[in-house]
Rosetta silent file (secondary structure, phi, psi, omega in degrees, C-alpha in Angstrom):
SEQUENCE: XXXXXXXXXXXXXXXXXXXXXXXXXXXXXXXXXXXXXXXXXXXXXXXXXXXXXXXXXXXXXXXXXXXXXXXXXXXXXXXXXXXXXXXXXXXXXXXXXXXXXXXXXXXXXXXXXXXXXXXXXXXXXXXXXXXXXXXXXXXXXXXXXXXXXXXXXXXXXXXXXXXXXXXXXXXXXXXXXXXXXXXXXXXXXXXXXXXXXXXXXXXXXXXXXXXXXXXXXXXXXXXXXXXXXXXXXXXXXXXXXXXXXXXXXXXXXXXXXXXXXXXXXXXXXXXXXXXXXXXXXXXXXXXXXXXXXXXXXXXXXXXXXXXXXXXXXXXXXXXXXXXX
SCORE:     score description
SCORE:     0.000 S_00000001
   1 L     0.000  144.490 -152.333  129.925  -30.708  116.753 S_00000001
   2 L   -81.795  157.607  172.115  133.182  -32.137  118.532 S_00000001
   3 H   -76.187  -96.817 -155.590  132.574  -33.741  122.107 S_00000001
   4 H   -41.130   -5.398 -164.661  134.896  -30.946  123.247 S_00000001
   5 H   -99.747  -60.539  177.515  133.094  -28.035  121.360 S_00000001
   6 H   -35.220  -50.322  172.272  129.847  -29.710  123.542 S_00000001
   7 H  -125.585   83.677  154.906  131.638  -29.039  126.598 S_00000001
   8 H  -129.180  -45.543 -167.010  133.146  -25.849  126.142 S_00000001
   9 H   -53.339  -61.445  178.892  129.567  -24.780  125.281 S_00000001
  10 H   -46.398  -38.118 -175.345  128.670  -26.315  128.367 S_00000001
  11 H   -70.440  -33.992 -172.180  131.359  -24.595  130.307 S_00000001
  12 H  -116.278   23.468  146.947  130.520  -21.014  129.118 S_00000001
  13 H   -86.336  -44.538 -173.813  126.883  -21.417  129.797 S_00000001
  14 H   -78.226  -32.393  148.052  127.165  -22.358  133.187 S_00000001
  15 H     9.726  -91.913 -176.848  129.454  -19.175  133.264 S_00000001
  16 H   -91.583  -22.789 -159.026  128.050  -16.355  132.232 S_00000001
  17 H  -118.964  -16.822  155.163  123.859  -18.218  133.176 S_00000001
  18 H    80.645  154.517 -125.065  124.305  -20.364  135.838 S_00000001
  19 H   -82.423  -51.045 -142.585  123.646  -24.443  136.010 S_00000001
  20 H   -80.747   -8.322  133.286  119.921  -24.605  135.458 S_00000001
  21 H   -10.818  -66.167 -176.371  120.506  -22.233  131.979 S_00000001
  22 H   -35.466  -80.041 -133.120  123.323  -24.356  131.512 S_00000001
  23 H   -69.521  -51.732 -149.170  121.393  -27.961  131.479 S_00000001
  24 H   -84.368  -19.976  152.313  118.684  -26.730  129.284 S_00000001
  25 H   -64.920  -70.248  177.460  121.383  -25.275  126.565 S_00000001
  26 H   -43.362  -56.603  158.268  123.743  -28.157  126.678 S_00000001
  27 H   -30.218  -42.691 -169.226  120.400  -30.332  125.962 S_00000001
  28 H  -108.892   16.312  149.380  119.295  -28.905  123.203 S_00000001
  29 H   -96.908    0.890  162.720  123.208  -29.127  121.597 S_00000001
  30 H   -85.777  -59.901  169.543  123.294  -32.395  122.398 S_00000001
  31 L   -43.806  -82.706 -156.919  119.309  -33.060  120.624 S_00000001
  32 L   122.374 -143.622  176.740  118.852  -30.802  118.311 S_00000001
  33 L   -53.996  135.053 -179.044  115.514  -29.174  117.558 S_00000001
  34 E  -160.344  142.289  175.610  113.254  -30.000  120.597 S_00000001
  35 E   -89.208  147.095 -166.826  109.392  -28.901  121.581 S_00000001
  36 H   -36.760  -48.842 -179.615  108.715  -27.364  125.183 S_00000001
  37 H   -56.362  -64.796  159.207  107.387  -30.686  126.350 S_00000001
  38 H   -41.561  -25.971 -167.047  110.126  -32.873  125.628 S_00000001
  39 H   -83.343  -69.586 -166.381  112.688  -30.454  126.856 S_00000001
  40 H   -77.299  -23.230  169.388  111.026  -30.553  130.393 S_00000001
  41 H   -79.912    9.501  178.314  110.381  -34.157  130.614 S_00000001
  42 H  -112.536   -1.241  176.054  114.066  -35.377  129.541 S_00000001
  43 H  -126.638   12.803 -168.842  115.845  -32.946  131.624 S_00000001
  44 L    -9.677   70.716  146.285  113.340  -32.575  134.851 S_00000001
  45 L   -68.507  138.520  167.202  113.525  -29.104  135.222 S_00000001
  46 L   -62.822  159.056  175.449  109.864  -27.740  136.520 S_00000001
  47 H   -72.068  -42.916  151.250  108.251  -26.006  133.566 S_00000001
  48 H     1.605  -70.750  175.499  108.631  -22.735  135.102 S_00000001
  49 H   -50.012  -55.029 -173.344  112.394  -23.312  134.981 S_00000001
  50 H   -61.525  -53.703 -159.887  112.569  -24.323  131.353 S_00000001
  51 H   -65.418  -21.361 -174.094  110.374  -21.746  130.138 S_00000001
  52 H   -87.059  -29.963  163.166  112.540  -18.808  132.204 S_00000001
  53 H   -44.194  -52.643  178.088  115.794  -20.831  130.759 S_00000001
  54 H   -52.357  -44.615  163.430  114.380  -20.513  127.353 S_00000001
  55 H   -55.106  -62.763  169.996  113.926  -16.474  127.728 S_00000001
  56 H   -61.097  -43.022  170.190  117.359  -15.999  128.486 S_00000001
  57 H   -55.647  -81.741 -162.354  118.799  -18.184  125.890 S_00000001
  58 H   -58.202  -32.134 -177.029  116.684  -16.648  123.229 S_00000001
  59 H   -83.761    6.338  154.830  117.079  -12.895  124.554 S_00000001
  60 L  -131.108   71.928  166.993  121.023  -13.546  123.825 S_00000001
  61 L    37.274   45.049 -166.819  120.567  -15.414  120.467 S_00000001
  62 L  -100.977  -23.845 -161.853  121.707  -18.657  122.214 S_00000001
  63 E  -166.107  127.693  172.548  118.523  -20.337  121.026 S_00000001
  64 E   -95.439  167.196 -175.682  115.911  -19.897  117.961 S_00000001
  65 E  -116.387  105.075  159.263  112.300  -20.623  117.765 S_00000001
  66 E  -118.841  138.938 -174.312  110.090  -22.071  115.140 S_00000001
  67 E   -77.729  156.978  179.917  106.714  -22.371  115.145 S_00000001
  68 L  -110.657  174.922 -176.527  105.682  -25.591  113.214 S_00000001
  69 L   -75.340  -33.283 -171.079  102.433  -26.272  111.025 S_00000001
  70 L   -63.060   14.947  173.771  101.175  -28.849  113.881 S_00000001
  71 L    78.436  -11.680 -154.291  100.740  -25.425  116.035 S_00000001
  72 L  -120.696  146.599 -166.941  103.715  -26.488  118.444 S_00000001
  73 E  -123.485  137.529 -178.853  107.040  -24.374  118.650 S_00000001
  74 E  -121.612  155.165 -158.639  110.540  -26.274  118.637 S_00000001
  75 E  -143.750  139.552 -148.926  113.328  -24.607  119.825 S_00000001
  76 E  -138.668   97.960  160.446  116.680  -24.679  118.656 S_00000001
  77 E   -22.472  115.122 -169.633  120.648  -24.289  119.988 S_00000001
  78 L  -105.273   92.961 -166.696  122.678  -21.690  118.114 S_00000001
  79 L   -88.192  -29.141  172.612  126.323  -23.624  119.389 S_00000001
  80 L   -67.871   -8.376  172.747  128.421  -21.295  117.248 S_00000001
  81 L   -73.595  -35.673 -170.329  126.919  -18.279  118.762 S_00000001
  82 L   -76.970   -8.140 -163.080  127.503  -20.130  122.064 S_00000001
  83 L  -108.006  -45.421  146.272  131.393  -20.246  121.076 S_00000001
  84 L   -11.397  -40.961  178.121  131.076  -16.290  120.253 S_00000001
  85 L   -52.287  -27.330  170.031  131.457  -15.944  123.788 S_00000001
  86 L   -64.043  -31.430 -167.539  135.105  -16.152  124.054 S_00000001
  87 L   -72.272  -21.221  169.696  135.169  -13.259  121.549 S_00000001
  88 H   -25.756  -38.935 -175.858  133.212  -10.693  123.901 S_00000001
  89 H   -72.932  -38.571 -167.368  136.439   -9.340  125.392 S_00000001
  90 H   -69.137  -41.143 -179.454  137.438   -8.655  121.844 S_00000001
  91 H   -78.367  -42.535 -160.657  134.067   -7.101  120.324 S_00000001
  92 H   -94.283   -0.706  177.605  134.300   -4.931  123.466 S_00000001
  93 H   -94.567  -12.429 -174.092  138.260   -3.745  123.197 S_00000001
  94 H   -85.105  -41.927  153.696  137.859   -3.397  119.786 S_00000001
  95 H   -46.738  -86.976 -137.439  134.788   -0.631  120.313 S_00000001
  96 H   -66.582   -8.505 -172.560  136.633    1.140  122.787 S_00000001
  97 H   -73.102  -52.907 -175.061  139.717    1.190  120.327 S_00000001
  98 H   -50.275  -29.604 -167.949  137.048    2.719  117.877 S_00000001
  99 L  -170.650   40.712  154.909  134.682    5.086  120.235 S_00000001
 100 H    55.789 -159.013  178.450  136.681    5.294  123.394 S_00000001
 101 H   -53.157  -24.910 -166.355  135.016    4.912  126.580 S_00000001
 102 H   -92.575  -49.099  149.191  131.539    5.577  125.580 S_00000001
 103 H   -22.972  -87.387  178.782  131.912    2.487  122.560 S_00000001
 104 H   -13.085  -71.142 -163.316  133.182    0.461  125.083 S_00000001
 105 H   -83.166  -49.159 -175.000  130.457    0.359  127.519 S_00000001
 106 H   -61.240  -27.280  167.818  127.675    0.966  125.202 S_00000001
 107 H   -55.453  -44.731 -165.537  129.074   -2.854  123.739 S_00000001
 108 H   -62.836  -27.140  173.408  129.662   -3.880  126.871 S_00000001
 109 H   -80.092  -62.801 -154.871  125.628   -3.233  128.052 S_00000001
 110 H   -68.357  -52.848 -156.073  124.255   -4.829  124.776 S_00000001
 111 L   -77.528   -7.388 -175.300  126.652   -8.016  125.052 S_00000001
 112 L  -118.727    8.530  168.808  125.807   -8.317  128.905 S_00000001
 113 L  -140.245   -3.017  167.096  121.925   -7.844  128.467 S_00000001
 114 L    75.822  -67.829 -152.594  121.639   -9.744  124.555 S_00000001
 115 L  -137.666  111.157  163.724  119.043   -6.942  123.558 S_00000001
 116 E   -96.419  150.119 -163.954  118.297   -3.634  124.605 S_00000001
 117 L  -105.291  147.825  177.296  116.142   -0.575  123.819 S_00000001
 118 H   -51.379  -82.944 -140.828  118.782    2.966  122.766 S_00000001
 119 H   -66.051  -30.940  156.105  117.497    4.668  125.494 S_00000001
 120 H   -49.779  -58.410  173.895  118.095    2.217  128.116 S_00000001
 121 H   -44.769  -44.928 -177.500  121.601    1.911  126.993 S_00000001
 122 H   -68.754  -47.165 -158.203  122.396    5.809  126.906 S_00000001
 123 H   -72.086  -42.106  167.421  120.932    6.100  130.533 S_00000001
 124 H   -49.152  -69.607  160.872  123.115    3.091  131.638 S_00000001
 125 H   -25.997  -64.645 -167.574  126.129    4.323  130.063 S_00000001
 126 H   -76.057    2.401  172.688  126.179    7.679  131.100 S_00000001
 127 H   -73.283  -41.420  178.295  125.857    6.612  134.762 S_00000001
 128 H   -62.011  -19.816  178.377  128.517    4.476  134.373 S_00000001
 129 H   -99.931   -8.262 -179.527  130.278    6.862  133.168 S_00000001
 130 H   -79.184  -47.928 -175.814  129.054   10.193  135.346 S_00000001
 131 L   -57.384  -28.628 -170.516  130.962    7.330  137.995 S_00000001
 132 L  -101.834  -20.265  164.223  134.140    7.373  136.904 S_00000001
 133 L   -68.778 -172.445  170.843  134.579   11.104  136.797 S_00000001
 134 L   -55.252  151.874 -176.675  135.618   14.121  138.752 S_00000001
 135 L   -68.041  166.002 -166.269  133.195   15.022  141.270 S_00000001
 136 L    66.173  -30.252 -157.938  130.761   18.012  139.694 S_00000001
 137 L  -106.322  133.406  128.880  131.229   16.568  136.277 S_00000001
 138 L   -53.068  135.508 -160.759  128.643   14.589  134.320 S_00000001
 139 L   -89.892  137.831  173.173  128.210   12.516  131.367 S_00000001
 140 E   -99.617  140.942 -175.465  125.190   13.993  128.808 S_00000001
 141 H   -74.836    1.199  161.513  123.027   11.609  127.474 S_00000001
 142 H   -46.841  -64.060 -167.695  123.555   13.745  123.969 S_00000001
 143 H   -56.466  -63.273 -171.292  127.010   12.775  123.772 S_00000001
 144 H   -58.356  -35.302 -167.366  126.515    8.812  124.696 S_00000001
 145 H   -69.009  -21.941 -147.752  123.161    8.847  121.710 S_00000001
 146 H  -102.067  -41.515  166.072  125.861   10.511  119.258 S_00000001
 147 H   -83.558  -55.743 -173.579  128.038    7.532  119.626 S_00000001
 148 L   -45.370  -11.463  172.522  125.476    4.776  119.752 S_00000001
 149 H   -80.705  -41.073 -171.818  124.216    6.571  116.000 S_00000001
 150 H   -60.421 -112.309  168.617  127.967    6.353  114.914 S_00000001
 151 H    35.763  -64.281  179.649  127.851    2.456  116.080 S_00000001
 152 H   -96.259   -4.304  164.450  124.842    1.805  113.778 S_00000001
 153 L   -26.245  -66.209 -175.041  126.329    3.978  111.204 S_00000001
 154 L   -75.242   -8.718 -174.925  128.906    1.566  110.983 S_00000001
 155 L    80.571   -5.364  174.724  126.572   -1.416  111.303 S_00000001
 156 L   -44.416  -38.518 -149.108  128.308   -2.449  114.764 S_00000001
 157 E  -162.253  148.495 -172.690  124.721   -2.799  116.485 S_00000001
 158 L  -161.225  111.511  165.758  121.845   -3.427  114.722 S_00000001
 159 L     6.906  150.086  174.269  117.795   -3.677  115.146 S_00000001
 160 L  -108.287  136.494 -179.897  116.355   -6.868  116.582 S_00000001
 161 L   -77.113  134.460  176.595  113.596   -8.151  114.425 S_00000001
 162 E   -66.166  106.552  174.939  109.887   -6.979  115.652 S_00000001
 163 E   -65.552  132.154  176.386  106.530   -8.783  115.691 S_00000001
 164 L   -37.599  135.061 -171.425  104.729   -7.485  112.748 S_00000001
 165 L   -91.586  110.910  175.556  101.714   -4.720  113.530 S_00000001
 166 L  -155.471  140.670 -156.872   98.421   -6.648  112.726 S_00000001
 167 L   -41.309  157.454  151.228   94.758   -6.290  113.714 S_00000001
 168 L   -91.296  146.347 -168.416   93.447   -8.476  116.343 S_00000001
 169 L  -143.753  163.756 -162.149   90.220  -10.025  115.398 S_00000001
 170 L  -118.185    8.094  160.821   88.479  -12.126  117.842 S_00000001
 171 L   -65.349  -54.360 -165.208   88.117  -14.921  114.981 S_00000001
 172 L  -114.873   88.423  158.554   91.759  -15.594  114.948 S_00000001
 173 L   -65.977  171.373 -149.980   93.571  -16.368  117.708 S_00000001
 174 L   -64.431  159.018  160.955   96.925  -15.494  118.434 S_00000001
 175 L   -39.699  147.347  158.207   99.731  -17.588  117.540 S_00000001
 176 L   -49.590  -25.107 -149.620  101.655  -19.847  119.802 S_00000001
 177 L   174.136  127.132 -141.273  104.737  -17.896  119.151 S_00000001
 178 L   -85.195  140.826  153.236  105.124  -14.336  117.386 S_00000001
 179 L  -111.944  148.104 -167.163  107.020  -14.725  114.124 S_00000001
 180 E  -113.468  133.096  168.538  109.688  -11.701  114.046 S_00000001
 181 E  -121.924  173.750 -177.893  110.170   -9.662  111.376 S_00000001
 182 L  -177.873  142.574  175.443  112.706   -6.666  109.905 S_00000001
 183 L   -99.070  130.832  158.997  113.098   -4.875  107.018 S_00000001
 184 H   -33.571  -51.831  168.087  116.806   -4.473  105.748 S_00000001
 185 H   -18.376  -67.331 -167.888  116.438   -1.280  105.151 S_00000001
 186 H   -99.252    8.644  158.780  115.468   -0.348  108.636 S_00000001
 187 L   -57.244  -35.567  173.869  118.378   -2.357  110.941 S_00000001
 188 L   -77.164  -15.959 -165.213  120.475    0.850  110.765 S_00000001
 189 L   -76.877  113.297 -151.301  118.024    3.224  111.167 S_00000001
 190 L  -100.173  115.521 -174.128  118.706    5.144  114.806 S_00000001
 191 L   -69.974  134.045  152.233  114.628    6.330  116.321 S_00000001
 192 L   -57.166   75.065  176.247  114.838   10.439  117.197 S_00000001
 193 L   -92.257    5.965  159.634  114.470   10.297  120.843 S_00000001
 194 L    46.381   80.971 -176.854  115.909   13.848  121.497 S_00000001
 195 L  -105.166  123.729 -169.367  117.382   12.492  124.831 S_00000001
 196 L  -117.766  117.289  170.154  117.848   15.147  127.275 S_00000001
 197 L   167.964 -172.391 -169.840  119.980   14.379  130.913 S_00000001
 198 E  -136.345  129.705 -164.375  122.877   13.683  132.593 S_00000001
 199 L   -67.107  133.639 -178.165  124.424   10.071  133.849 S_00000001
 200 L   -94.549  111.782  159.912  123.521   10.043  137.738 S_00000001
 201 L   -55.588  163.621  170.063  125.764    8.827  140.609 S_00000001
 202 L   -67.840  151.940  164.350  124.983    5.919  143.040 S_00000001
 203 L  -120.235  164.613 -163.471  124.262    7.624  146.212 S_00000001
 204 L   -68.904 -175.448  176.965  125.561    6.762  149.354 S_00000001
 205 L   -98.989   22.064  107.239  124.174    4.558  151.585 S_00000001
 206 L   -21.285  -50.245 -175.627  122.961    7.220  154.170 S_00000001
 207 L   -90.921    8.667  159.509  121.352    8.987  151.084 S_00000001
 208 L  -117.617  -20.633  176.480  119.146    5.583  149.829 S_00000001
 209 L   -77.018  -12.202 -170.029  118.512    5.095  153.134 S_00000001
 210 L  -106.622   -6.605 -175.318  116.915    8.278  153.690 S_00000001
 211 L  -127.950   15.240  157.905  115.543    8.855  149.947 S_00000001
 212 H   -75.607  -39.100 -162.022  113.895    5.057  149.798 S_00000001
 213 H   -78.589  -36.158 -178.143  110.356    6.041  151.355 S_00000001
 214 H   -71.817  -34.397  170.328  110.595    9.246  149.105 S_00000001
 215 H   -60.938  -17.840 -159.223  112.134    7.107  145.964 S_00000001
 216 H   -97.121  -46.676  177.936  109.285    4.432  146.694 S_00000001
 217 H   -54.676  -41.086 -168.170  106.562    7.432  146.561 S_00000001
 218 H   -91.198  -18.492  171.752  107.273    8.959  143.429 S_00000001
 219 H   -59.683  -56.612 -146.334  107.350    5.300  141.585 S_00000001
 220 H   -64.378  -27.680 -177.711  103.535    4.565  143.149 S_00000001
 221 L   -89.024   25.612  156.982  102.841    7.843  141.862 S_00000001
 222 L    99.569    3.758  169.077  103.454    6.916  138.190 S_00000001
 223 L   -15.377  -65.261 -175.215  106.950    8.430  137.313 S_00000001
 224 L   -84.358   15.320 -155.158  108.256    5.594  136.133 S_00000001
 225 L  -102.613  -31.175  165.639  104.828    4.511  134.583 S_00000001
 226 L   -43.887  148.453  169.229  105.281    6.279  131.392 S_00000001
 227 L   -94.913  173.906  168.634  106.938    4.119  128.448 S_00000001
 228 L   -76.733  161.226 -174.174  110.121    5.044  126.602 S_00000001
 229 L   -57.416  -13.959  173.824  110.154    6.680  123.725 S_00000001
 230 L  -122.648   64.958 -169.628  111.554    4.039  121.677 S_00000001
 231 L  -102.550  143.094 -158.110  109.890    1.483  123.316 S_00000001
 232 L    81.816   28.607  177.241  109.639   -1.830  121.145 S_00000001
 233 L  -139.275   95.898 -168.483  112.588   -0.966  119.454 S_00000001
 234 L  -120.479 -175.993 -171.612  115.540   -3.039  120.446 S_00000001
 235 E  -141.381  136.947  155.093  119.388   -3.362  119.637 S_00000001
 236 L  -148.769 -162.873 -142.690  122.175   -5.732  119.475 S_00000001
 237 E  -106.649  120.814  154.034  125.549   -6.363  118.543 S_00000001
 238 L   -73.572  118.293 -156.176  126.400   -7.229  114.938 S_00000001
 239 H  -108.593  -16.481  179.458  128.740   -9.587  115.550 S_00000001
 240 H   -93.806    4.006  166.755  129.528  -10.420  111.978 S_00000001
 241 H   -83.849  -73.470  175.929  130.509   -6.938  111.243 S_00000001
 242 H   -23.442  -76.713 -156.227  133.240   -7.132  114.172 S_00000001
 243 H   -70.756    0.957  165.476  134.644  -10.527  112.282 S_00000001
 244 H   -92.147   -8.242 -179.728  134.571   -8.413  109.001 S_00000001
 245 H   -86.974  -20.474  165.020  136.253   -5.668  110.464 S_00000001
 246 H   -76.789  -13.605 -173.468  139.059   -7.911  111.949 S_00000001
 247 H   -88.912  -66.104  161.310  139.198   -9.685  108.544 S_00000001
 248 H    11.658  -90.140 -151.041  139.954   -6.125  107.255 S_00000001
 249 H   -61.603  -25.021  167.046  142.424   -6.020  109.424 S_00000001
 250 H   -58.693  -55.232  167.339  143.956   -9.102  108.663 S_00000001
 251 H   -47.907  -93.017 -158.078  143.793   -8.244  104.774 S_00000001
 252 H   -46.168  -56.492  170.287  145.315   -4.849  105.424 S_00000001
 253 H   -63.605   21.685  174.818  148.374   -5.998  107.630 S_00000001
 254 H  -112.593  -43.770 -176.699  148.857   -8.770  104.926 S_00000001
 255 H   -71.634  -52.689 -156.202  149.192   -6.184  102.030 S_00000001
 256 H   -63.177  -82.527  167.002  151.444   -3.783  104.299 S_00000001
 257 H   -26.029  -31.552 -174.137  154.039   -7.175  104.834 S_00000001
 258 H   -85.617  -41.188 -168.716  153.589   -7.870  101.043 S_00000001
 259 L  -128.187  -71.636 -169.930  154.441   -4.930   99.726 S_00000001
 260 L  -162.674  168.220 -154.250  154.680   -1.400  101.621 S_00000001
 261 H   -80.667  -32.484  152.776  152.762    0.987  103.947 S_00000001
 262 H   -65.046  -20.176 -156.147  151.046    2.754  100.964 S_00000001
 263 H   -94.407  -35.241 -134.713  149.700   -0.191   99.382 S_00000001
 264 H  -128.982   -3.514 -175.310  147.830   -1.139  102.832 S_00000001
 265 H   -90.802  -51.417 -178.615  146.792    2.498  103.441 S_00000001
 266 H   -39.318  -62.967 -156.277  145.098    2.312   99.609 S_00000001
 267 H   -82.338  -15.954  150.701  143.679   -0.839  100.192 S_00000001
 268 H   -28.030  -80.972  166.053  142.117    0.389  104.056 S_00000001
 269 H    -5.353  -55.528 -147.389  140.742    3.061  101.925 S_00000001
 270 H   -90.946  -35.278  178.158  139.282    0.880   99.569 S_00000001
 271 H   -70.473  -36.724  160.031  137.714   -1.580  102.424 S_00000001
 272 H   -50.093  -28.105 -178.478  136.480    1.291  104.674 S_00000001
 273 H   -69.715  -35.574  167.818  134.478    2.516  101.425 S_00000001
 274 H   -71.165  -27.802  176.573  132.562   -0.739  101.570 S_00000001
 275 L    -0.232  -62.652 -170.206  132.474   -1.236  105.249 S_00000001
 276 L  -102.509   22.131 -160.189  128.440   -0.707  105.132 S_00000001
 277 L  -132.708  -44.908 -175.363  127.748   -1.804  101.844 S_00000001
 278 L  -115.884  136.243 -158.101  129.097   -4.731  101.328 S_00000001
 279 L   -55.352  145.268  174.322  128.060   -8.283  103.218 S_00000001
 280 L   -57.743  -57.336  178.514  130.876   -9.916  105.856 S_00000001
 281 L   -58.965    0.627 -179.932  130.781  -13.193  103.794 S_00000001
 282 L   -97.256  159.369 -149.318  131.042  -11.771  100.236 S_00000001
 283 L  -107.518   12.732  160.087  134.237  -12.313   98.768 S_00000001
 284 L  -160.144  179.079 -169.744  135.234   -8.946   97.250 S_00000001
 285 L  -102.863  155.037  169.826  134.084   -5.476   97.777 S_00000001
 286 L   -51.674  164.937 -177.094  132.048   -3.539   95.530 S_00000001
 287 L   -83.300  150.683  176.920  133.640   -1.815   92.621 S_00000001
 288 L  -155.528  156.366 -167.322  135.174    1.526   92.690 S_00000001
 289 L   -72.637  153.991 -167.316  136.780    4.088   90.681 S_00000001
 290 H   -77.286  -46.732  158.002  140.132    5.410   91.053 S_00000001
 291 H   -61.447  -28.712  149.540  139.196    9.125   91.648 S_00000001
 292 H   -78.091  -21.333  138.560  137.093    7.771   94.319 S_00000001
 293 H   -40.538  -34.355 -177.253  139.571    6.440   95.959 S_00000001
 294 H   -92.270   -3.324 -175.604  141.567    9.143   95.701 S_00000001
 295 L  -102.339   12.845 -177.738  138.887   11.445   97.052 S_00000001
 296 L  -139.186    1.496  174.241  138.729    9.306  100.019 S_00000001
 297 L   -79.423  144.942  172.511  142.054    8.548  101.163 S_00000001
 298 L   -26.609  146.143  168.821  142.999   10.374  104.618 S_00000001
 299 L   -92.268  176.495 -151.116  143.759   13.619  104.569 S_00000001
 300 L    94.624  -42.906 -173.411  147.127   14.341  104.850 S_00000001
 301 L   -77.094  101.155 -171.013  148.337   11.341  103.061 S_00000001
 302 L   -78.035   92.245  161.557  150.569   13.154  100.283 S_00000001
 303 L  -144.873  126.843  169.141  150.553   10.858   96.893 S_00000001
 304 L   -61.244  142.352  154.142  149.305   12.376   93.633 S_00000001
 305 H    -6.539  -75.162 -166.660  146.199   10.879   91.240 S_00000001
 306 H   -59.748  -22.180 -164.957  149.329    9.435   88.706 S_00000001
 307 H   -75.962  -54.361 -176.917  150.939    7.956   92.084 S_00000001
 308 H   -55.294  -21.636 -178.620  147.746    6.171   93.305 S_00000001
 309 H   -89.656  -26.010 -167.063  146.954    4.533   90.005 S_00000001
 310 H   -80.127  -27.747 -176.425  150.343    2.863   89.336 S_00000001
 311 H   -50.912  -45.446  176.790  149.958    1.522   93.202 S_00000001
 312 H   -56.140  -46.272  173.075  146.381    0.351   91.875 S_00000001
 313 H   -65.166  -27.489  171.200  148.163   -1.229   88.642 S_00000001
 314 H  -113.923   10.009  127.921  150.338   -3.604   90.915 S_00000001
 315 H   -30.684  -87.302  169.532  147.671   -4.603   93.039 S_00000001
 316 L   -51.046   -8.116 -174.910  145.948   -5.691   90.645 S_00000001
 317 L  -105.392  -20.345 -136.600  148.902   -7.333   89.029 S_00000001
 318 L   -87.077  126.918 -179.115  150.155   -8.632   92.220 S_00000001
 319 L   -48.982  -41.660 -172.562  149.359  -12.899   92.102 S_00000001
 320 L   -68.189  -32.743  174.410  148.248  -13.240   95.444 S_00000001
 321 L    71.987   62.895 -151.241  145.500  -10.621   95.122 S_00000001
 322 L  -102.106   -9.106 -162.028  145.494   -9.847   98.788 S_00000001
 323 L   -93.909   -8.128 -151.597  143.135   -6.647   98.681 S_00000001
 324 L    52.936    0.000    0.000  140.465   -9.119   96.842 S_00000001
């Protein structure tokens, strides 16, 4: 990594996390891999410090963990993830182009808190968004859970990996550090939480001053003491689906310039069919038949079976190969 990539990193740590964040990120992208000890005696930060530095780095993928055979966990600076940061405005205009207002914000929560549980998110959201209406009207948390399913539909947000459920025995104590696991399978997979409300305004400050001793009462008496229903279930932003869906996008307005506005409609078509199927980094899409294509282009979009195949035939003939 470039002296200047080092302090940009540095620059959009102290940023968004503030200096003593900062020190202990720029450190270990300067190091490398470094164990808890070392970390506080070369940068003398209190341990305290390091270890609440460390949380925040690692709860927005800033910084990995490995436990080692010696028992001792080294901890490790993700700097292109730290360089991701410029792209935030981008992940989140690109949702709201995608899912409106309710996208938007639900990105906008995960990328401003690194990991979140669905239900948190829907409750945020719809406040925020119960704010910006008309007075009487209200956001339902139904509506915001409907997009956040679309979201993982699409693979936009995705599961956090979980420590693994396994007896405690009083032979074997616990690890130093959890190792987290996740089945492919189950990153897309959206928990039923049947969420029933409505996003709440702030009240004024007449009305918290007068409904703190009663707001203070019903927490001691255990309101809030239940957990949520999807609790231990968390979510964040697939950020390498956002660069495949801008790569798309690149690919499609490169065919549409090559040849013509059908050709780039076809080959949408062909990339939206893969969207969730096929990996950001693989270098063509799975294969597919011409009648499925044609069963899947927008409706509306008038070109016959015989039309769509010769469009397919100079694609495929075409040198550059732009659809992949």
């Amino acid at each position: 990594m470039t002296q200047a990539e080092i302090k940009l990193c540095s620059l959009l740590l102290q940023e968004h996390f503030g200096e003593i964040v900062e020190k202990i990120g720029t450190y270990l992208i300067r190091t490398g891999t470094q164990p808890l000890r070392i970390i506080v005696n070369d940068t003398g930060l209190l341990l305290d410090q390091v270890k609440k530095a460390l949380c925040v780095l690692i709860q927005h993928n800033l910084v990995t963990y490995q436990l080692q055979k010696r028992g001792f966990v080294e901890y490790e600076a993700q700097c292109k993830r730290v360089l991701r940061i410029l792209r935030y405005p981008r992940y989140i205009y690109t949702a709201k182009t995608l899912y409106n207002d309710t996208g938007e914000l639900i990105m906008e929560e995960l990328l401003l808190n690194g990991k979140m549980t669905m239900s948190a998110v829907v409750r945020k959201v719809a406040d925020r968004l119960t704010e910006t209406m008309e007075d009487g009207k209200t956001m339902d948390y139904a509506d915001v859970s409907n997009t956040f399913v679309r979201l993982a539909d699409t693979h936009f947000v995705q599961r956090c990996p979980q420590v693994p459920e396994t007896p405690e025995t009083p032979e074997a104590p616990p690890p130093p550090a959890p190792t987290l696991v996740i089945n492919e399978k189950d990153m897309y997979i959206v928990p039923r939480l049947n969420l029933v409300g409505k996003g709440k305004r702030r009240r004024s400050c007449d009305e918290e001053e007068n409904g703190e001793r009663k707001a203070k009462k019903q927490k001691q008496d255990g309101e809030s003491s239940e957990p949520p229903p999807d609790d231990g279930i968390y979510w964040q932003v697939n950020i390498d689906r956002f660069h495949q869906h801008f790569r798309d996008q690149g690919i499609v307005s490169a065919v549409a310039n090559r040849m013509d506005q059908t050709s780039s409609e076809i080959v949408r078509t062909m990339l939206r069919m893969s969207e969730v199927t096929t990996t950001s980094s693989a270098p063509h899409t799975q294969p597919l038949s011409s009648n499925e294509i044609f069963r899947s282009l927008p409706a509306g979009y008038n070109i016959g079976k015989q039309v769509l195949d010769q469009y397919l035939t100079l694609l495929a003939d075409d040198p550059v190969r732009g659809a992949g």
